[in-house]
C-alpha positions as CSV (number, residue, x, y, z in Angstrom):
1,X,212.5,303.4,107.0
2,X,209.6,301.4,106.8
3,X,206.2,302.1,108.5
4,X,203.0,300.5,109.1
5,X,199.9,301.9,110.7
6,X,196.2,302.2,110.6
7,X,196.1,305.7,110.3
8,X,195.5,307.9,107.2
9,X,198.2,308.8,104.1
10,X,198.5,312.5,105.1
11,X,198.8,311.5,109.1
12,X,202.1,309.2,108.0
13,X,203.1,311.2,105.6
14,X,202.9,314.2,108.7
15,X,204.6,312.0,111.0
16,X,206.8,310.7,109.1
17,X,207.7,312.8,106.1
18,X,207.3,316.1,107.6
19,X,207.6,318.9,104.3
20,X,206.5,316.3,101.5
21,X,204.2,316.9,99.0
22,X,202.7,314.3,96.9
23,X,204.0,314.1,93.6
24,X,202.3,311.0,91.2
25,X,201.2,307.9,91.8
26,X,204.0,305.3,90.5
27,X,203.7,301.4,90.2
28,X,206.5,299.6,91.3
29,X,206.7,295.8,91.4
30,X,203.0,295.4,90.5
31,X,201.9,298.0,93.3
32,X,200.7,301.7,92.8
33,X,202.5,303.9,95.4
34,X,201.6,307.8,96.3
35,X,205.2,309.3,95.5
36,X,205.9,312.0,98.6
37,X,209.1,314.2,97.9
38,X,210.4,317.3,100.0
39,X,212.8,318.4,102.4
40,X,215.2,315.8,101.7
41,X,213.2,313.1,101.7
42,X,211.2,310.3,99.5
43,X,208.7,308.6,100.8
44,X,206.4,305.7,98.6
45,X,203.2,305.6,100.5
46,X,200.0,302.9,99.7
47,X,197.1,301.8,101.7
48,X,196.7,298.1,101.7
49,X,193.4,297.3,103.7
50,X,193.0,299.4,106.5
51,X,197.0,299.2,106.9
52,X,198.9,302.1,105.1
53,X,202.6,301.3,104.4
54,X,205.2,304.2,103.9
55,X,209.0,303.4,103.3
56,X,211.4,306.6,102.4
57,X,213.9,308.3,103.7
58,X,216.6,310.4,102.6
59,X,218.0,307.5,100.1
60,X,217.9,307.9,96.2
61,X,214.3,307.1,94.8
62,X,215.9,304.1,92.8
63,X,217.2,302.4,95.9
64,X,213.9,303.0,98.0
65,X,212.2,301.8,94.6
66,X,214.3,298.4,94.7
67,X,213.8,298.1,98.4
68,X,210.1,298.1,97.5
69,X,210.7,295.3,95.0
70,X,211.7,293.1,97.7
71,X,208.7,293.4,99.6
72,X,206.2,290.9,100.0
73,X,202.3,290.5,101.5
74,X,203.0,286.8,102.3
């Protein structure tokens, strides 16, 4: 899934991640994400203004990771 709120990393991360813990920061496609695994899930996580964007799920890391790839502020 992807999400977008003003609201902070650990409130998404709550709401939407329940049982994730924050693992590394990771830089994919030019971006530095807040890496969130637990319970199943992955979530990439990044505040961009006073937006914060999560996308994860229960998908591999390396398709979330090329999902993010195709993403785009334009």
């Amino acid at each position: 899934g992807l999400e977008q709120e003003i609201d902070s990393v650990p409130r998404m991360v709550e709401r939407y991640a329940p049982g994730a813990t924050q693992k590394d920061d990771v830089e994919v496609a030019g971006k530095t994400w807040q890496l969130w695994t637990g319970d199943g899930e992955t979530a990439f996580v990044r505040e961009e203004g006073e937006m914060t964007l999560l996308v994860g799920g229960p998908a591999p890391r390396t398709d979330i990771e090329r999902y993010l790839e195709l993403l785009t502020t334009e």
